[in-house]
KOLFIFI-718126 format. One line per 10 residues: number of its first residue (from 0); their letters; for each residue x, y, z of N, C-alpha, C. Coordinates in pm, 1 decimal. Layout:
! KOLFIFI-718126
NUM) a) X:Y:Z:X:Y:Z:X:Y:Z  ...
This chain:
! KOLFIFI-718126
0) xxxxxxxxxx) -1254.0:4843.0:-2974.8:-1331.9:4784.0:-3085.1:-1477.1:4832.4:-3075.8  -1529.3:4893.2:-3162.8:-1646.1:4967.0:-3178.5:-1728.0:4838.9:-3117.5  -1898.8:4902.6:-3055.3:-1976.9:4783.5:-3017.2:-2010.7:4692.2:-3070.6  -2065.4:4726.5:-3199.9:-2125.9:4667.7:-3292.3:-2068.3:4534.3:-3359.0  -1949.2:4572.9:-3400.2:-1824.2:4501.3:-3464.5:-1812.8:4361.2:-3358.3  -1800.6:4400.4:-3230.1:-1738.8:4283.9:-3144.6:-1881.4:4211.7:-3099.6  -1980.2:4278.8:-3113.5:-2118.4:4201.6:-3096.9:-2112.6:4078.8:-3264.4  -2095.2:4151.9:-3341.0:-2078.5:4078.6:-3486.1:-2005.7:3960.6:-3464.0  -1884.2:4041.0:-3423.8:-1753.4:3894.0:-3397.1:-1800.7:3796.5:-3286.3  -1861.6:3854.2:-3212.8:-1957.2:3711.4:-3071.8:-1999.8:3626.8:-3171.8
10) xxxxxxxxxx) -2117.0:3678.4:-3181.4:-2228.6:3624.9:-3274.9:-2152.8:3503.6:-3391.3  -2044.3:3556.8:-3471.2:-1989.5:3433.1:-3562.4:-1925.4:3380.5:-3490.4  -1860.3:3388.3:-3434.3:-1805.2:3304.7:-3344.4:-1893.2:3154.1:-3289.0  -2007.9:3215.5:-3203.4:-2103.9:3086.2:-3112.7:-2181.8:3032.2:-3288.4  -2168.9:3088.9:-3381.5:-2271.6:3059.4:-3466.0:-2176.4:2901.5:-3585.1  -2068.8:2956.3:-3585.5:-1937.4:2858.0:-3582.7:-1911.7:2754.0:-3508.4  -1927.2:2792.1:-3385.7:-1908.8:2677.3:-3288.2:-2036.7:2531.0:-3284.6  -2149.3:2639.1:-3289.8:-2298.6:2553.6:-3303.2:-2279.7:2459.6:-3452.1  -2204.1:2502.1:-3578.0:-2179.5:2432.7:-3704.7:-2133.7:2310.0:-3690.6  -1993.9:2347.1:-3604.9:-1938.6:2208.5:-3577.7:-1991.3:2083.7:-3475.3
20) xxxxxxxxxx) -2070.2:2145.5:-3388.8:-2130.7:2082.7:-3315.9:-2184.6:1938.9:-3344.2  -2151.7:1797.6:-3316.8:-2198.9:1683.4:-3364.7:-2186.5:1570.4:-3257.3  -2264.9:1450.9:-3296.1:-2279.2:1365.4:-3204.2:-2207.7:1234.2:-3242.7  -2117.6:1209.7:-3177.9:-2044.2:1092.3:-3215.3:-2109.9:935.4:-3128.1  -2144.6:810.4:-3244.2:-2146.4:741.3:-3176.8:-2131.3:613.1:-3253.6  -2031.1:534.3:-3150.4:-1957.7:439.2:-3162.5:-1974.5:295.2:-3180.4  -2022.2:179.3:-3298.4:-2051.2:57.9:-3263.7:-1935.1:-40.2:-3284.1  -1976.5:-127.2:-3176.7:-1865.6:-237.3:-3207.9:-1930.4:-329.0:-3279.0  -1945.9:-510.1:-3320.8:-1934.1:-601.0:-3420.0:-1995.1:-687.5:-3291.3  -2081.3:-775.3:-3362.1:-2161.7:-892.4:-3308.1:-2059.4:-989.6:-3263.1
30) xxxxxxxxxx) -2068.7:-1087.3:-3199.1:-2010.0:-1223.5:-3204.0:-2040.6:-1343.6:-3284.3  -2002.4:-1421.8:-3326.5:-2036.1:-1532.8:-3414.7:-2114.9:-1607.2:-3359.4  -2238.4:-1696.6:-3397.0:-2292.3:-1802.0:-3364.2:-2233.2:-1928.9:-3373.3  -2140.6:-1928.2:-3427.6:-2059.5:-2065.9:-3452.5:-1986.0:-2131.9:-3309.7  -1928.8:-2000.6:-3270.9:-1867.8:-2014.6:-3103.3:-1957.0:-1989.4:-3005.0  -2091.5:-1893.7:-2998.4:-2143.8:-1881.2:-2915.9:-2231.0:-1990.0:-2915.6  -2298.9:-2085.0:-2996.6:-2404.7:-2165.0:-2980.9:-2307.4:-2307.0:-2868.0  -2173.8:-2322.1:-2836.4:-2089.3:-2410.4:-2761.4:-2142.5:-2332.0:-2632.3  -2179.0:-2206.3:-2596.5:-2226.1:-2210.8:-2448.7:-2380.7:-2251.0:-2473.2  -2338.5:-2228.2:-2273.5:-2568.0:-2265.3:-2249.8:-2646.3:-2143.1:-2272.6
40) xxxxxxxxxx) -2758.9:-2179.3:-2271.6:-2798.8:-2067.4:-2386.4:-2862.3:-1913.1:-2292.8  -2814.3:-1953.6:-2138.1:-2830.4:-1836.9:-2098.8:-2716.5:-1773.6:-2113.8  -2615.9:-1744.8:-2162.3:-2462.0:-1743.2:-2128.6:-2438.3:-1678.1:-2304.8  -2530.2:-1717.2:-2371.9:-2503.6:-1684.3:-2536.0:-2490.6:-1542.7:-2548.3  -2428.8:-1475.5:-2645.2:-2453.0:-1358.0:-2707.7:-2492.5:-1310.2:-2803.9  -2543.7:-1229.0:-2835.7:-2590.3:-1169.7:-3002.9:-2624.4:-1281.6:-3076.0  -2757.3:-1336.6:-3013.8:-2845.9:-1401.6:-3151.3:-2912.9:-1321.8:-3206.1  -2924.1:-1199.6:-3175.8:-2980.9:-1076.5:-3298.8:-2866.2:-1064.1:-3352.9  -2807.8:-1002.2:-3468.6:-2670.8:-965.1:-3508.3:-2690.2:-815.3:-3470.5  -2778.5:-722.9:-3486.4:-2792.1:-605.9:-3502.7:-2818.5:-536.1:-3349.1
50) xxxxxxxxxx) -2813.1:-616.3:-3244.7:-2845.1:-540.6:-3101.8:-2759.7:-383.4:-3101.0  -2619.2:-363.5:-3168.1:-2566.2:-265.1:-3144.5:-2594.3:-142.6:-3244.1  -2653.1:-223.1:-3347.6:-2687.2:-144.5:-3468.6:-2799.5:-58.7:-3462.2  -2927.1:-225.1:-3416.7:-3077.0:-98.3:-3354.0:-3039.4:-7.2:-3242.6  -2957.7:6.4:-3107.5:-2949.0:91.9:-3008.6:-2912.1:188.8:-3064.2  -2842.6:196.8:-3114.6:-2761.2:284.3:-3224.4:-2828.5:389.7:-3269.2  -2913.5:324.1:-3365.9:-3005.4:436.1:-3436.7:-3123.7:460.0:-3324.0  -3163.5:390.3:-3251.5:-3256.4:412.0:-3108.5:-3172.2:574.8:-3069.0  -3091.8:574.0:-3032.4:-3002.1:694.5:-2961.8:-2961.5:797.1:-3105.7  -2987.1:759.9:-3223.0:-2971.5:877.1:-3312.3:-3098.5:909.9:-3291.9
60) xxxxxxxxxx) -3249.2:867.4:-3296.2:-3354.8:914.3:-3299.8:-3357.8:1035.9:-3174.5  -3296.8:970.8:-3085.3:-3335.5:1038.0:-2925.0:-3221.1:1192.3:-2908.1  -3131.9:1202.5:-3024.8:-3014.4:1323.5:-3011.4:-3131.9:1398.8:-3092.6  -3188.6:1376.6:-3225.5:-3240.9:1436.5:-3286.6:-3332.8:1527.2:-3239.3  -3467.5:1440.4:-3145.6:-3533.4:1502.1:-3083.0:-3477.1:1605.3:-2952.6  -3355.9:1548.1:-2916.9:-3295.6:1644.4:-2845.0:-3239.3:1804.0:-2868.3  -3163.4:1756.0:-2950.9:-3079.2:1883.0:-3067.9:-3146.8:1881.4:-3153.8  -3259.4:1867.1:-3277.0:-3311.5:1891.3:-3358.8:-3295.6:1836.3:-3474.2  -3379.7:1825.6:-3546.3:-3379.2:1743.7:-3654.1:-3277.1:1714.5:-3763.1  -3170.9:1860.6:-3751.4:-3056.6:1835.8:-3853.4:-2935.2:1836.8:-3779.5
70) xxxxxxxxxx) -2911.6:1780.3:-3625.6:-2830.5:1742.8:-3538.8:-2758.1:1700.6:-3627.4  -2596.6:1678.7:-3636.9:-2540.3:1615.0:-3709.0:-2481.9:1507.0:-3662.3  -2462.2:1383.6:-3714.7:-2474.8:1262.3:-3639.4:-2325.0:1150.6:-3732.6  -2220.0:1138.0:-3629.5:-2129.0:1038.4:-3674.4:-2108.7:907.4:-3622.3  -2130.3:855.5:-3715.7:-2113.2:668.1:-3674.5:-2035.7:606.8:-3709.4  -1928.7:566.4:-3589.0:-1811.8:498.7:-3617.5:-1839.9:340.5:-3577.6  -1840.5:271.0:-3743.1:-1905.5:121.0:-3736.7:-1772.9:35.9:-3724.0  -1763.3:-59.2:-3630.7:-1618.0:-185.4:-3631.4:-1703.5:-305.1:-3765.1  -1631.5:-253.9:-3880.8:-1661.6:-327.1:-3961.5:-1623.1:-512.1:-4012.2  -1509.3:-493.6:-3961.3:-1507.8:-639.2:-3940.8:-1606.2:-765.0:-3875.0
80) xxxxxxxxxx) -1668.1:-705.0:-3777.4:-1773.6:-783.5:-3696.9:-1907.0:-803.3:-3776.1  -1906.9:-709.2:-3858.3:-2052.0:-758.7:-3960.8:-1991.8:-788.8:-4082.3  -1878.9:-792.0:-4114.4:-1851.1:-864.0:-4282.8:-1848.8:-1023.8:-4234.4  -1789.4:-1068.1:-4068.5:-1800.2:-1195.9:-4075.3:-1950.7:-1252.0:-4072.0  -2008.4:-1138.6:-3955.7:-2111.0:-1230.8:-3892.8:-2229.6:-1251.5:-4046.8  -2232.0:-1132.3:-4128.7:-2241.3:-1156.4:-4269.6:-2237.4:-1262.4:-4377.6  -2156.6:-1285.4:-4324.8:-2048.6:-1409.8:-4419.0:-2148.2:-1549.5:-4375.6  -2148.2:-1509.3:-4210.3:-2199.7:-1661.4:-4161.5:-2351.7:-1674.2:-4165.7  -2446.0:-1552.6:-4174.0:-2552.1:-1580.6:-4189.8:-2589.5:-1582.5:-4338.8  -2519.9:-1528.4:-4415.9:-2542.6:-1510.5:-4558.0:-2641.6:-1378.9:-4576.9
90) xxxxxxxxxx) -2579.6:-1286.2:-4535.2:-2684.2:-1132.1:-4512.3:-2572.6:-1023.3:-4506.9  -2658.3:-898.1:-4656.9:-2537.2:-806.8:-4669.8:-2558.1:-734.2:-4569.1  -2500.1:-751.0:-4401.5:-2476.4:-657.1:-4330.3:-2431.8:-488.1:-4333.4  -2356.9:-514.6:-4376.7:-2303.0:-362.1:-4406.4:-2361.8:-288.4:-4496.3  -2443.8:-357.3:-4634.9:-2503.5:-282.4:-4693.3:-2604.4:-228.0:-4609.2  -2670.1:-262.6:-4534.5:-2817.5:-246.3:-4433.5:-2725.6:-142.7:-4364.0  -2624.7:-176.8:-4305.6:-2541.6:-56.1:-4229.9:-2573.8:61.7:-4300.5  -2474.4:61.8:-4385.2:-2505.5:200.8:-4474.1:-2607.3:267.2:-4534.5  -2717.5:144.0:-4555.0:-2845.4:224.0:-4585.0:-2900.3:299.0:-4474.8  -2895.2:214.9:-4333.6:-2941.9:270.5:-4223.5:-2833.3:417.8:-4204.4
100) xxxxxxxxxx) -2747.4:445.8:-4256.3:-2655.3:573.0:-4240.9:-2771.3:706.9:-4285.1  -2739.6:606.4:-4456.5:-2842.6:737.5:-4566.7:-2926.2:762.5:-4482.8  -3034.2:674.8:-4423.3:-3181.5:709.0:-4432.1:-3175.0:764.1:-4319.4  -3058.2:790.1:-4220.9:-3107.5:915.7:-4090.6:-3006.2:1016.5:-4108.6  -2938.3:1034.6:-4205.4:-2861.5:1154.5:-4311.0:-2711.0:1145.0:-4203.2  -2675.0:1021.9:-4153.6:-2573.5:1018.7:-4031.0:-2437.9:1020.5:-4125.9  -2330.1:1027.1:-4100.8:-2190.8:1060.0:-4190.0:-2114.2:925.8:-4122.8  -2134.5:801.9:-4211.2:-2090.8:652.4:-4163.5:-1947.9:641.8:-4160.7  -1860.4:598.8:-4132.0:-1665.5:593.3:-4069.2:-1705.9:452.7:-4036.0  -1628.5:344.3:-4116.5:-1582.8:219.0:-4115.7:-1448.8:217.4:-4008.3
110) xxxxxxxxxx) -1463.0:139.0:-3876.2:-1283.9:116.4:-3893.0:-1273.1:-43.2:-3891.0  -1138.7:-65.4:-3884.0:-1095.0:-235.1:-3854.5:-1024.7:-248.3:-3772.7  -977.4:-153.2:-3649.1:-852.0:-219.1:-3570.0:-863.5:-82.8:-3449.1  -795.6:-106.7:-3352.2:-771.9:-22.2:-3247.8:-717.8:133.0:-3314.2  -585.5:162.3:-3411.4:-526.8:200.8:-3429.6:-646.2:309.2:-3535.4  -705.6:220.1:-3629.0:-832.2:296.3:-3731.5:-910.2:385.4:-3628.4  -954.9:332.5:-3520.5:-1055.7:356.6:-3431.2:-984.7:479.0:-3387.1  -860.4:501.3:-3311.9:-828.9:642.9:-3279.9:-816.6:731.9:-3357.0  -750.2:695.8:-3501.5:-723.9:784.2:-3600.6:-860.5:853.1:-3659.4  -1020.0:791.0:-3625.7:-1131.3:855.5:-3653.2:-1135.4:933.3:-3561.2
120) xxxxxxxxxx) -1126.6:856.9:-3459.6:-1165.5:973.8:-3301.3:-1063.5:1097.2:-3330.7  -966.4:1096.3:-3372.0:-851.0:1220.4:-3350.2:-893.7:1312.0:-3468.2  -987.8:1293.6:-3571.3:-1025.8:1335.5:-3670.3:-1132.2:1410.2:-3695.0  -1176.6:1424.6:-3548.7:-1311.4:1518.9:-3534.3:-1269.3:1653.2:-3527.4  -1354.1:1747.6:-3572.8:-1272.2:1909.5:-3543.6:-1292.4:1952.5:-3421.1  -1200.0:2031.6:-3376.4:-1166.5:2067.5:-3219.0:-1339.0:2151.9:-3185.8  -1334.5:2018.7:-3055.4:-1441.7:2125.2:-2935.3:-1581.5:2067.9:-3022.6  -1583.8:1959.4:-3104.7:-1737.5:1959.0:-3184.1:-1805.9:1846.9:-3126.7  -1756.3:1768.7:-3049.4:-1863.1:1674.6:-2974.2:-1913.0:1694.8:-2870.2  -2021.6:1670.5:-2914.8:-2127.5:1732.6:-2798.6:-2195.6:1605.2:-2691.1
130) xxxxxxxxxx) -2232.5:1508.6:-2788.2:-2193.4:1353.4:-2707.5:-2142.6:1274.4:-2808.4  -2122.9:1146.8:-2720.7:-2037.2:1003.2:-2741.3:-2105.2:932.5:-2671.0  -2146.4:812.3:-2800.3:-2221.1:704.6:-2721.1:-2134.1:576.6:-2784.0  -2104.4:487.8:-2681.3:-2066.6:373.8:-2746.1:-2130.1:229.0:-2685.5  -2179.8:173.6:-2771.7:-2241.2:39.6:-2821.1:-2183.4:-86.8:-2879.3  -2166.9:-148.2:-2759.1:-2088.0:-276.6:-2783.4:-2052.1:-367.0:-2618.3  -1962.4:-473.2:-2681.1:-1944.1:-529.1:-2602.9:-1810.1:-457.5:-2510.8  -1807.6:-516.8:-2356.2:-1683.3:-441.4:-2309.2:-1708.8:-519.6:-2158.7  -1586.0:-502.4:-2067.3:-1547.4:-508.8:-1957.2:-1509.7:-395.4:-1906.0  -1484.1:-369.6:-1756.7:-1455.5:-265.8:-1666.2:-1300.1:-222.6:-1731.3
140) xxxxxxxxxx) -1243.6:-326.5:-1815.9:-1091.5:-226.0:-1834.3:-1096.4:-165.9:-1984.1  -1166.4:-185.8:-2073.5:-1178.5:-155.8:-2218.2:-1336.1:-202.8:-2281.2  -1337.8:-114.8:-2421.6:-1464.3:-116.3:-2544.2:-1407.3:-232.3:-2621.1  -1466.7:-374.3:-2607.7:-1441.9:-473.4:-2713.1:-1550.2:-414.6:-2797.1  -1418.4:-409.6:-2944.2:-1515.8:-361.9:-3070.0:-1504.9:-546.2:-3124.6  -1426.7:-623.1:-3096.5:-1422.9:-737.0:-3120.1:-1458.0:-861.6:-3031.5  -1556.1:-923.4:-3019.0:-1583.8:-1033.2:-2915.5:-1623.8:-1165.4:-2941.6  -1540.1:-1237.0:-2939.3:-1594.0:-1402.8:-2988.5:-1639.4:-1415.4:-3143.9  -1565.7:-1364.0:-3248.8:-1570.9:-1307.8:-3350.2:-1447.8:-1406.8:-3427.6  -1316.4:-1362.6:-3447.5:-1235.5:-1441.0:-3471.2:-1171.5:-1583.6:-3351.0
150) xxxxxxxxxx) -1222.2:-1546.3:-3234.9:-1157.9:-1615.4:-3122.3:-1281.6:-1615.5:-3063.8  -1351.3:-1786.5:-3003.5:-1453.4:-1736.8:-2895.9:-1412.5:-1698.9:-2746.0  -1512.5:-1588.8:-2759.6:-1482.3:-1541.1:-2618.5:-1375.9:-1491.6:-2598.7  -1280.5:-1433.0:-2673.5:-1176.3:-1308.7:-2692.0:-1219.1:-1221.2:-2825.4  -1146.5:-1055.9:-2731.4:-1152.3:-968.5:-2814.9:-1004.8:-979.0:-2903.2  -979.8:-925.2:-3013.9:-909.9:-926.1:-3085.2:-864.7:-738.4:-3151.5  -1004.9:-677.0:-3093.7:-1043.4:-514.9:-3139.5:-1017.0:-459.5:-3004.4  -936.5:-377.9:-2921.9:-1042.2:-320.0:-2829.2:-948.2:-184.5:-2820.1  -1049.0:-60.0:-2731.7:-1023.0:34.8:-2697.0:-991.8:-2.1:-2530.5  -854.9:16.4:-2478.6:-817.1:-26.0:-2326.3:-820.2:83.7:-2262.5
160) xxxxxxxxxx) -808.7:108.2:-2166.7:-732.7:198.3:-2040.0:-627.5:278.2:-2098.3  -529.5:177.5:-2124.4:-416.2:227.2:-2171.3:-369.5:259.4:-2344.8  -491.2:262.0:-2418.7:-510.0:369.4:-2525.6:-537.9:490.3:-2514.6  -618.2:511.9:-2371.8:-695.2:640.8:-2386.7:-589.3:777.7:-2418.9  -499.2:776.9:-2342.8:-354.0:849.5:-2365.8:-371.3:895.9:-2512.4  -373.4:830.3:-2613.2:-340.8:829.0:-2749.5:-483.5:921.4:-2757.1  -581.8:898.1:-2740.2:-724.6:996.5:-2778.0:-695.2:1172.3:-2769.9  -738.3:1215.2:-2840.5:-736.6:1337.4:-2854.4:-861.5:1395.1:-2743.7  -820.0:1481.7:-2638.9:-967.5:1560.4:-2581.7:-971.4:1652.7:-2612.3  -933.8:1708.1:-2688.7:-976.2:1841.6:-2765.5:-1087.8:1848.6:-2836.2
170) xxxxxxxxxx) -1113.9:1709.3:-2921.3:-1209.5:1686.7:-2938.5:-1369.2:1749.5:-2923.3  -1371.9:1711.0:-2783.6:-1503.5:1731.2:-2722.6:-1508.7:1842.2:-2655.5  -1644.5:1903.5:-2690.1:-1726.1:2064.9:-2652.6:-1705.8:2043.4:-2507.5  -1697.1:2212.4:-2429.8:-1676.8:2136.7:-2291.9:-1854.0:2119.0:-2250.4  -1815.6:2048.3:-2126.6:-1908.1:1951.2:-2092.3:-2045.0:1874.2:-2146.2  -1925.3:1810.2:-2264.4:-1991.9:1686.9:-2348.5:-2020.6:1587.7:-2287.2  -2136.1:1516.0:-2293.3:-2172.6:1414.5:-2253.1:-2141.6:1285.7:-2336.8  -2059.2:1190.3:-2237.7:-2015.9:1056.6:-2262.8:-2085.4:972.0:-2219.9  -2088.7:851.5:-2289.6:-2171.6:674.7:-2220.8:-2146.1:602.2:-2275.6  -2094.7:542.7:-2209.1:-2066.9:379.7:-2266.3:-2220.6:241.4:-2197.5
180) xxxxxxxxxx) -2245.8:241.8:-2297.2:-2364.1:140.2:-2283.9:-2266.8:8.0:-2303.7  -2222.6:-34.3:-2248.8:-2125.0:-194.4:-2239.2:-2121.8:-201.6:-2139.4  -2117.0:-347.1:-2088.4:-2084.8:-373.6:-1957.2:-1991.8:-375.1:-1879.9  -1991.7:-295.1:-1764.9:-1901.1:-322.3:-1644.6:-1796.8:-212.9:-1640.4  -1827.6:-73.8:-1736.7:-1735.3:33.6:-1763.1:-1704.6:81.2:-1666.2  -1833.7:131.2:-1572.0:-1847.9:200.5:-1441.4:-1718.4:125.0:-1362.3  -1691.9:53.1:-1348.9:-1618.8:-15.9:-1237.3:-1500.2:45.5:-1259.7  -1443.7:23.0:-1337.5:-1294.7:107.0:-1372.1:-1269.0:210.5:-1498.7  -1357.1:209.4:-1602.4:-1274.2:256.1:-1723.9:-1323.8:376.0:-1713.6  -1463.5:411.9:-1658.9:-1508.7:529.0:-1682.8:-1411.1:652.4:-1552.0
190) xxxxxxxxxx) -1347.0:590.4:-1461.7:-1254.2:667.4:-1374.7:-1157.5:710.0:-1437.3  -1038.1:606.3:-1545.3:-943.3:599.8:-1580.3:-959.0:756.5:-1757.5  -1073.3:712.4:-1799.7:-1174.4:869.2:-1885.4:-1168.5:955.4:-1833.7  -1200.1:988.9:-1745.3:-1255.1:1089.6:-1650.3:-1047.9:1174.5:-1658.5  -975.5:1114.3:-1580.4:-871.9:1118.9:-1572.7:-766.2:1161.2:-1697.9  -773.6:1111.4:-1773.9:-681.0:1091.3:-1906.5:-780.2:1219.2:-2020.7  -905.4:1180.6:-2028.1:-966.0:1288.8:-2093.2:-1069.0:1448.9:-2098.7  -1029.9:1431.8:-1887.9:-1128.6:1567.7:-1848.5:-1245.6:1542.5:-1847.0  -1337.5:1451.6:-1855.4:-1460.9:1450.3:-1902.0:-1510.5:1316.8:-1827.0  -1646.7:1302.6:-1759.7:-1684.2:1203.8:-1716.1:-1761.2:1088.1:-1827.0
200) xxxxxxxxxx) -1751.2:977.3:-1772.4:-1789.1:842.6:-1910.6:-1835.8:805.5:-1832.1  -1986.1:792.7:-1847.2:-2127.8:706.2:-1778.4:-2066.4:575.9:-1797.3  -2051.9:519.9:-1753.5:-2103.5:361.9:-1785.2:-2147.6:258.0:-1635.3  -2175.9:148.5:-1702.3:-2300.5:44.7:-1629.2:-2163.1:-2.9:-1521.5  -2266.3:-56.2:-1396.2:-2177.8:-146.3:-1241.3:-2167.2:-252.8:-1300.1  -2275.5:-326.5:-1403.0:-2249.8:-455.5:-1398.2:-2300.4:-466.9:-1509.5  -2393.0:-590.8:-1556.9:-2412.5:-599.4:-1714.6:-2546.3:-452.5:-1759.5  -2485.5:-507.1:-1908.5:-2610.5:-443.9:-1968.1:-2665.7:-513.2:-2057.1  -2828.6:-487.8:-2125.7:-2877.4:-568.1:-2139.2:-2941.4:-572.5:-2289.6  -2915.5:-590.4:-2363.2:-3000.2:-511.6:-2486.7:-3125.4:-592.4:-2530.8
210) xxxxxxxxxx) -3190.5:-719.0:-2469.1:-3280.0:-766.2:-2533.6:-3403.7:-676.0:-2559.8  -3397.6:-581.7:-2557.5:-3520.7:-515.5:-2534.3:-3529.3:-394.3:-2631.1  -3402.7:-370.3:-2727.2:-3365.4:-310.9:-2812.5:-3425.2:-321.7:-2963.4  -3458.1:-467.3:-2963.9:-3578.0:-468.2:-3066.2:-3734.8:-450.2:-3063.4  -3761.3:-432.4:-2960.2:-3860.0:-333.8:-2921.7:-3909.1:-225.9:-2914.1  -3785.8:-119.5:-2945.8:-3754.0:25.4:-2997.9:-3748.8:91.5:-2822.4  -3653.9:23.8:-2689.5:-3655.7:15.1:-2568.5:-3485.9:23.0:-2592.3  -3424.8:127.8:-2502.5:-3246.9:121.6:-2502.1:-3216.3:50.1:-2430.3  -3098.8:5.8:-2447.7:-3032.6:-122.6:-2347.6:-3056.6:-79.7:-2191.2  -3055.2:-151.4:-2095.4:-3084.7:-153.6:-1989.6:-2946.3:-201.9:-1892.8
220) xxxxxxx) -2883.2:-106.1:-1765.9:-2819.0:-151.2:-1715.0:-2868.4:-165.9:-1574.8  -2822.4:-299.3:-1522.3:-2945.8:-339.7:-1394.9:-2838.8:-337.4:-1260.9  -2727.4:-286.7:-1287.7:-2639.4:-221.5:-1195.1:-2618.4:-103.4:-1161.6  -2704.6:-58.4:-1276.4:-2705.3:77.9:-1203.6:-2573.8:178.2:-1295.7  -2568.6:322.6:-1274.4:-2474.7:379.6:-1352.8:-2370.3:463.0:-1273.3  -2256.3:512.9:-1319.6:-2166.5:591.0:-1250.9:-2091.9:663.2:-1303.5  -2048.4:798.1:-1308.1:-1959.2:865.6:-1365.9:-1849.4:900.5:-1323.8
């Protein structure tokens, strides 16, 4: 193959690859105040509704400046958790969702259930994530996209251990960077990732913390991290 030609064919090639290139990141759904105000009030959750929403766009600001201003940016929202918590404060959540989409030019994906949630993830084009951030509630064995929401203090949504199987890793560019900002991933789920999808998943020893997220400050894990 003449030089020129296969220098040409490099060149579209990485210039293709850089197109698809995008940042996936993941929110789960508040909890209700109706069930959470029955604990003590150190013990409460999400009296902001939006803790996962501001980190969210906190970490789209921070890819941008990373990768550049027309980084391309996907947000997969668990929509059920803001049509209720919506419902109960009397606030169009989701509209604010989606405006907050437009106004950082991000490409918004609603799901409602475990099953929605993979069928987005399996829907990315091969090798184009470059990171994955997910924002929400969770334990060391799974991503509650659902928490004290329909049930207090049960998930009803979640991404387990034993979904990951079903995830596509083709997905992701090699050595894409993963994190799970939820608590207690590090302990088990981010091993069981690592395993099932080739790829290491940051997540926290113990809680994480988001009060500090309305401050324009990312959640904080005070256990420390592990891949």
């Amino acid at each position: 193959m003449p030089r020129l030609l296969k220098a040409a064919l490099v060149s579209l090639f990485l210039l293709t690859q850089a197109s698809l290139a995008e940042h996936v990141i993941v929110c789960g759904g508040p909890a209700l105040r109706k069930w959470e105000n029955y604990r003590t009030s150190e013990d409460q959750h999400d009296r902001w509704w939006a803790n996962f929403v501001r980190a969210s766009t906190l970490r789209m600001a921070e890819i941008r400046l990373a990768y550049g201003k027309d980084a391309p940016l996907v947000w997969l929202v668990y929509k059920p958790g803001y049509e209720t918590r919506g419902r109960e404060d009397g606030k169009p959540y989701t509209t604010w969702i989606a405006e907050q989409a437009s106004k950082r030019g991000a490409t918004l994906i609603w799901f409602s259930s475990t099953d929605g949630y993979i069928s987005a993830h399996n829907s990315r084009p091969r090798g184009s994530v470059v990171t994955y951030d997910y924002f929400g509630h969770s334990n060391k064995h799974a991503f509650m996209f659902d928490y004290g929401n329909e049930i207090m203090a049960v998930s009803t949504a979640t991404l387990h251990e034993s979904h990951l199987s079903r995830l596509s890793s083709s997905i992701f560019a090699k050595n894409a960077y993963c994190k799970s900002w939820g608590c207690h991933t590090g302990s088990s789920m981010s091993g069981v990732w690592k395993s099932k999808l080739g790829l290491p998943l940051e997540g926290a020893n113990g809680k994480t913390v988001y009060t500090m997220v309305g401050r324009g400050e990312m959640p904080k894990g005070y256990g420390g991290w592990t891949r």
